[in-house]
Steps between C-alpha positions, in 0.01 A plus 500: 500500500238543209446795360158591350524751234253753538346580103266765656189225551176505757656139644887505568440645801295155613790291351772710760225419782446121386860420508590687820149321672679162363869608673614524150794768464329729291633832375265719254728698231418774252494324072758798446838352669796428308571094453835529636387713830212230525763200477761655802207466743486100389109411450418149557207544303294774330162598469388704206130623619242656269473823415230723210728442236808413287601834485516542853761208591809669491788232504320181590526352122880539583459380881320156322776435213815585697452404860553098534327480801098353562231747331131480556318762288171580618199649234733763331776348603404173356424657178860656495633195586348418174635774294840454587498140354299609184201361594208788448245676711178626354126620675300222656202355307303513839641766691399379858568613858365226741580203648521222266657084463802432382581143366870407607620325210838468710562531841853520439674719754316808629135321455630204710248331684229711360366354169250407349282770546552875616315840621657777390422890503527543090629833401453469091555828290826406295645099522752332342326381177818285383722305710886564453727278385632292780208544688207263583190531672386427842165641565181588275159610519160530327620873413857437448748225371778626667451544840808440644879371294785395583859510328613152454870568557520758733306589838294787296077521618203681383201517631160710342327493825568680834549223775610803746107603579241385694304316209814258452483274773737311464710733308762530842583128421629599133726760728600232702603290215670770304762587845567154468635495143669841657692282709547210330288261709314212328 
């Protein structure tokens, strides 16, 4: 089961209907449960969606540094991802809401089969300015170098953009490959 931590945004509701329209095991959770209460119902993976702020996301900087499990951050959840490995987060130069392309600088795991090139529904109002130690990049854009990272040890994602809506269309595919890392299938 993944669980998709709800951080209060427009979209998590859309990531909860993308996975269950995939058959994905999906379970949406409030950002304000305990690590160890999370851990005894055994996530295969986790989801941290976006939300209107840091403020607002209750445990998921924990839920990212102490759960060893698969983590795809999406938009604020991405740019905590970011925080919690010292990286930093600061307001966009072009603060944009549209669909724009992505250049996949690596298709590595959850942009398998996708690359080079990418529509996605931008959502830039904060980003992750510097990229955390450990980290590299896999996407960028004409309004943002850091589009989408990756931990290079561990099975940690980000992503600034929101493949859950309508204006990503391929964003189900990055779902697809992300319950695949969940499960350990290459």
């Amino acid at each position: 089961m993944i669980f998709i931590v709800n951080n209060h945004g427009q979209y998590n509701h859309r990531i909860y209907r993308t996975l269950r329209y995939l058959n994905i095991p999906a379970k949406m959770i409030p950002n304000n449960i305990p690590v160890d209460v999370l851990l005894e119902h055994e996530p295969t993976g986790i989801i941290i969606g976006g939300g209107p702020s840091l403020e607002e996301a209750g445990n998921s900087i924990e839920y990212i540094t102490k759960i060893r499990v698969p983590i795809l951050g999406i938009c604020l959840g991405h740019q905590l991802m970011a925080l919690a490995f010292n990286g930093s987060v600061g307001s966009a130069e072009a603060e944009e809401y549209a669909q724009i392309e992505i250049e996949i600088l690596d298709e590595d795991d959850i942009f398998k089969g996708l690359g080079p090139y990418m529509s996605v529904w931008a959502s830039h109002k904060d980003e992750v300015k510097v990229l955390p130690e450990d980290f590299k990049v896999l996407a960028r854009s004409s309004i943002c170098e850091i589009e989408a990272m990756k931990h290079v040890k561990r099975p940690l994602y980000g992503v600034q953009f929101h493949p859950e809506v309508y204006h990503t269309p391929e964003g189900p595919r990055i779902f697809e490959n992300f319950y695949k890392v969940c499960e350990g299938v290459e």
